[in-house]
C-alpha positions in Angstrom: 0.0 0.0 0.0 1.5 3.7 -1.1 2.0 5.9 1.8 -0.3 9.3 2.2 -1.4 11.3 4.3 -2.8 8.7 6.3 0.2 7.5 6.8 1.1 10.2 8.7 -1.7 10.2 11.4 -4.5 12.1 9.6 -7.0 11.7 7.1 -8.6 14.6 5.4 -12.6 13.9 6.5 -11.0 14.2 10.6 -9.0 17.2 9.6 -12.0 19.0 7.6 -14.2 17.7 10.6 -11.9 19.9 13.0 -11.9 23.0 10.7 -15.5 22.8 10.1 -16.0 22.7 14.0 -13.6 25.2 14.7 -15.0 28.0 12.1 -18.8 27.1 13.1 -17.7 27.9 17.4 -16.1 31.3 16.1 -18.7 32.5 15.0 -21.2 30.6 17.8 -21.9 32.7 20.9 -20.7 30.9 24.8 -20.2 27.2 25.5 -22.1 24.9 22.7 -22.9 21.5 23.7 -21.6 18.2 22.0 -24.8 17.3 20.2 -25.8 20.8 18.9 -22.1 20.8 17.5 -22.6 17.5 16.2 -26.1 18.4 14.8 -24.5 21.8 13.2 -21.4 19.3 11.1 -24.1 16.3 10.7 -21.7 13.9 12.5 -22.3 11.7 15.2 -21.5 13.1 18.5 -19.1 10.3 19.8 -16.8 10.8 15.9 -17.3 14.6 17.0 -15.4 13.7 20.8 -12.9 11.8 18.9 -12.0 15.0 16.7 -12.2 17.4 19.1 -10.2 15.7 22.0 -6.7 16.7 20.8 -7.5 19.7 19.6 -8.4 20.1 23.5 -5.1 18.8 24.3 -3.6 21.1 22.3 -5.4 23.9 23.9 -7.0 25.3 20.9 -10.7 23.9 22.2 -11.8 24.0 26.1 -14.3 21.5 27.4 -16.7 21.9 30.1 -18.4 19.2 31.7 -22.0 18.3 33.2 -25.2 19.7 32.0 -24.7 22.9 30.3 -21.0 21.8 29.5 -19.6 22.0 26.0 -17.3 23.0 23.8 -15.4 26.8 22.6 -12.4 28.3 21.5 -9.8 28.0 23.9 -8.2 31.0 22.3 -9.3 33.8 19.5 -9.7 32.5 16.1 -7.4 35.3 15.0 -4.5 32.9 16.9 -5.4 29.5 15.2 -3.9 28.6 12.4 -4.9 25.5 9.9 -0.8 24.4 10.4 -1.6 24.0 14.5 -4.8 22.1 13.7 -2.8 20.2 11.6 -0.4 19.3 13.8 -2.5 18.5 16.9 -4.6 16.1 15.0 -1.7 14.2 13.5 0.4 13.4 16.9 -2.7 12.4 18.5 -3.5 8.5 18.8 -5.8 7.5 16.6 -8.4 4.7 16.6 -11.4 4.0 14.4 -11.7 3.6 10.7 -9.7 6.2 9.6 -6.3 5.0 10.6 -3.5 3.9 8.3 -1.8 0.6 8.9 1.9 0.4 10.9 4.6 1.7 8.6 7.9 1.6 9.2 10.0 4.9 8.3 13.2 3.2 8.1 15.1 3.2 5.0 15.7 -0.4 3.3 18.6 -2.3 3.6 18.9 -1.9 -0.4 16.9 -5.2 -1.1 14.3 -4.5 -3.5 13.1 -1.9 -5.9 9.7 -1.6 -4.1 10.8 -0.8 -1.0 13.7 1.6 -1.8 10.8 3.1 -4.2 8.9 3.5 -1.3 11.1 5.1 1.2 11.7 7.9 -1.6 7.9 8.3 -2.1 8.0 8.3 1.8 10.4 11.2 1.9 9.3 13.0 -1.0 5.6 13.1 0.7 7.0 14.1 4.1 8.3 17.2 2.3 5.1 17.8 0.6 3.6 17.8 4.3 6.0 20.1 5.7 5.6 22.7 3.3 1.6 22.3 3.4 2.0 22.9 7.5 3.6 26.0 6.8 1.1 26.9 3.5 -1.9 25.9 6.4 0.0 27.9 9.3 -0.6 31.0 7.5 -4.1 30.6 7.4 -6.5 31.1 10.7 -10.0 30.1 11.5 -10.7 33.6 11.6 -9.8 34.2 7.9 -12.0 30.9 7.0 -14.8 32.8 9.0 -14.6 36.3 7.3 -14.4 34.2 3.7 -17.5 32.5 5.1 -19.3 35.7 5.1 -18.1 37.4 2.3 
């Protein structure tokens, strides 16, 4: 199997999940529970935890338990960038559907084609990554909110 950006922790639907989120509760008023979040992206509410926890981590989200406990920015949107989102969602552990298979980043001993073939996809992707986390870091959720309403 051909390494992506999968391979590297995160797959786009969890990524545009987090965005989505993150844009809607900057332009939502106060603390806004899981299931009127969830309701708002059309995702179930559990999925919507499993986004959101290291984004909380991270401490671009805050969490508030018990009845009237939910979810909002932890900071303003003018101070998240897309590269941050990025990067909390890919060194968090992942579970669930969306999660690439073990691959090991170590370059072959030299045995076959296929694998040295690999390794140079491998690299040549991990470049393509770091240069979209900077292209993303330059981008907030506030900008993504005033092109909302434009």
């Amino acid at each position: 199997m051909s390494r992506s950006f999968r391979a590297w922790g995160i797959a786009p639907p969890r990524f545009n999940t987090a965005v989505h989120v993150l844009v809607w509760l900057a332009t939502a008023d106060g603390i806004r529970p899981s299931a009127e979040i969830a309701a708002q992206i059309q995702a179930h509410a559990t999925y919507l935890r499993r986004v959101l926890a290291p984004l909380v981590q991270a401490g671009i989200v805050e969490a508030r338990e018990g009845r009237v406990g939910g979810y909002f920015l932890a900071r303003p949107a003018e101070s998240i960038s897309l590269g941050e989102v990025y990067m909390a969602l890919k060194t968090a552990p992942l579970s669930g559907p969306d999660v690439a298979p073990d691959v090991s980043l170590e370059e072959p001993d030299g045995g076959s084609r296929g694998e040295r073939l690999e390794w140079l996809l491998d690299e040549i992707l991990s470049g393509a990554e770091n240069r979209a986390v900077r292209f993303l870091s330059d981008v907030t959720i506030a900008d993504l909110a005033k092109r909302l309403e434009s």
